[in-house]
C-alpha positions in Angstrom: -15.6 30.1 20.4 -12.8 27.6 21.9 -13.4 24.0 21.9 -12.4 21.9 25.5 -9.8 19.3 24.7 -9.3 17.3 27.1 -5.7 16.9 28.0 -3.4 14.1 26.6 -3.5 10.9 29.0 -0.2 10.8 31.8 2.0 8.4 30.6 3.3 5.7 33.4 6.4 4.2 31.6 9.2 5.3 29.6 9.8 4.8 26.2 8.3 6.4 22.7 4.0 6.4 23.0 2.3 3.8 21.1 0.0 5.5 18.0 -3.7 4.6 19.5 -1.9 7.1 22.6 -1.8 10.2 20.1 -5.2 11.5 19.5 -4.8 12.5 16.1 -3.0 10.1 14.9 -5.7 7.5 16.0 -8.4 9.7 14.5 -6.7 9.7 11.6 -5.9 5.7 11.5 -9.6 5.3 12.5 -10.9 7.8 9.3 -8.5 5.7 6.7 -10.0 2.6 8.0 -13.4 3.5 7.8 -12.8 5.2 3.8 -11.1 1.6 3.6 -13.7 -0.3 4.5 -16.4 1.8 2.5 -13.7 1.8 -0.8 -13.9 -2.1 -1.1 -17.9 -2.1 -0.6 -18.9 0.6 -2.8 -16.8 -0.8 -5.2 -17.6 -4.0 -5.1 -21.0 -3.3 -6.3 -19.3 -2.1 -10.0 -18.8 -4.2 -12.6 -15.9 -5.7 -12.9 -13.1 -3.5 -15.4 -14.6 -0.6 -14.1 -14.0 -1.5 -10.2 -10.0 -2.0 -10.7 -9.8 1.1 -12.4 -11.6 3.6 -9.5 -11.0 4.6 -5.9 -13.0 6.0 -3.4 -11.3 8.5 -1.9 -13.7 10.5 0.7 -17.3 11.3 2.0 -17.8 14.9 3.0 -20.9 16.6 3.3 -23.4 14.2 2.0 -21.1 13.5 -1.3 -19.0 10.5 -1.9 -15.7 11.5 -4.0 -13.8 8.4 -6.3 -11.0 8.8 -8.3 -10.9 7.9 -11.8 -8.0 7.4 -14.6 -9.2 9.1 -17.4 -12.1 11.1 -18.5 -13.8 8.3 -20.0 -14.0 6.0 -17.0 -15.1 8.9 -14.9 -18.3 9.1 -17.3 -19.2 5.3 -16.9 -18.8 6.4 -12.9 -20.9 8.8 -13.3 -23.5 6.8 -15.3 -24.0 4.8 -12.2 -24.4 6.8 -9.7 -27.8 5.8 -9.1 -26.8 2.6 -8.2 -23.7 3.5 -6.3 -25.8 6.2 -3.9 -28.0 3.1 -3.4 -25.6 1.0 -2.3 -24.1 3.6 -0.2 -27.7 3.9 1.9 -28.0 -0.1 1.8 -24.9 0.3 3.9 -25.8 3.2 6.4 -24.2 5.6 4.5 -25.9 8.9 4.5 -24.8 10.3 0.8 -26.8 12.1 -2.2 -24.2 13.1 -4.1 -21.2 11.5 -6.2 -18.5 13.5 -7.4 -16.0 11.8 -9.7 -12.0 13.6 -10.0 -10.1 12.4 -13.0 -6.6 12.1 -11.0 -4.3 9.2 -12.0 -4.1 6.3 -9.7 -0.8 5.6 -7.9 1.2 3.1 -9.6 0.9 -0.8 -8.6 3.0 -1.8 -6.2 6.0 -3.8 -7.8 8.1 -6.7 -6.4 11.6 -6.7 -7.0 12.6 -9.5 -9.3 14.2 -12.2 -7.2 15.0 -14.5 -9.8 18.3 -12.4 -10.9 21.5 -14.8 -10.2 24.5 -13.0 -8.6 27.5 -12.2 -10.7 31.0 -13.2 -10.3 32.0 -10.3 -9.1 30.2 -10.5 -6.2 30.6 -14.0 -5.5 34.1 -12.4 -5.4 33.0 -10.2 -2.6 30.9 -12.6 -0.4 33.9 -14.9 -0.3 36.5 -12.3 0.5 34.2 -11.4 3.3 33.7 -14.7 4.4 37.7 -14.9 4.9 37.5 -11.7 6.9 34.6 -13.0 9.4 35.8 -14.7 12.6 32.2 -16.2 13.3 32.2 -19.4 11.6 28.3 -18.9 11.3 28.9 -15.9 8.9 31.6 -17.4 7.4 29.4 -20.1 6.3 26.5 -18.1 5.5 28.5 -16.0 3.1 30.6 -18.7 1.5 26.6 -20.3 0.9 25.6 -17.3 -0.7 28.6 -16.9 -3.2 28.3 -20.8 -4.3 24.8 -19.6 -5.7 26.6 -17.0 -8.3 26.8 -17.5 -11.9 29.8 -19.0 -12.9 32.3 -17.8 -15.2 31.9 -20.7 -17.5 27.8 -20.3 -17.7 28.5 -17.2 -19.4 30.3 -18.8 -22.3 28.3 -19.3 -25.1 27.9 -22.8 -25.8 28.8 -23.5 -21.9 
């Protein structure tokens, strides 16, 4: 049996399509929004170590999945599944099952440290680059950020 699609909307400009013009993509945005949404309130309902350490990850045929670290927190899960189905229904959410999948979580997101000073070296670099610019501007701007180098006397001892 074939399914009708209908056919892709006529574009009237040129140029690349915006995402929300691509059926599947929008589906798809629309389907991680909605898990999204459902991740932060089933999970808000769980005590408090125990909700930073699990994800939600999908509802498919009646069961919800989460994701947990380790065996051990995927057992407390499952211990409260009563309460977790009932917070799913309080919602509209139409689930009798909970599955739990011992998969490690991705890694937290880390910020670069910006507190690292430049070294002399490449104070030595911004300034020979600001003597090759022409535009004042950038000559400035890179003569600015050499003068925030360390030194070569802060890395004497005792200097």
């Amino acid at each position: 049996m074939q399914r009708d699609v209908p056919p892709p909307p006529r574009r009237t400009g040129s140029g690349p399509k915006s995402l929300t013009e691509c059926g599947p993509f929008a589906k798809l945005a629309r389907k991680a929004s909605e898990l999204e949404a459902l991740d932060r309130a089933l999970r808000q309902t769980l005590p408090s170590p125990l909700r930073e350490q699990v994800r939600f990850a999908n509802l498919r045929d009646g069961r919800l999945v989460f994701l947990a670290p380790s065996p051990a927190v995927a057992s407390r899960l499952r211990l409260m599944q009563t309460q977790i189905l009932a917070a799913a229904h309080a919602i509209g959410v139409r689930a009798g099952y909970l599955t739990v999948k011992v998969a490690p979580l991705p890694p937290a997101e880390t910020l670069p440290d910006r507190s690292k000073p430049l070294s002399p070296a490449a104070a030595d670099h911004l300034k020979a680059a600001a003597i090759s610019q022409t535009d004042p501007e950038l000559q400035r701007l890179f003569l600015e950020l050499a003068s925030i180098a360390k030194t070569a006397d802060s890395r004497k001892p005792g200097g």
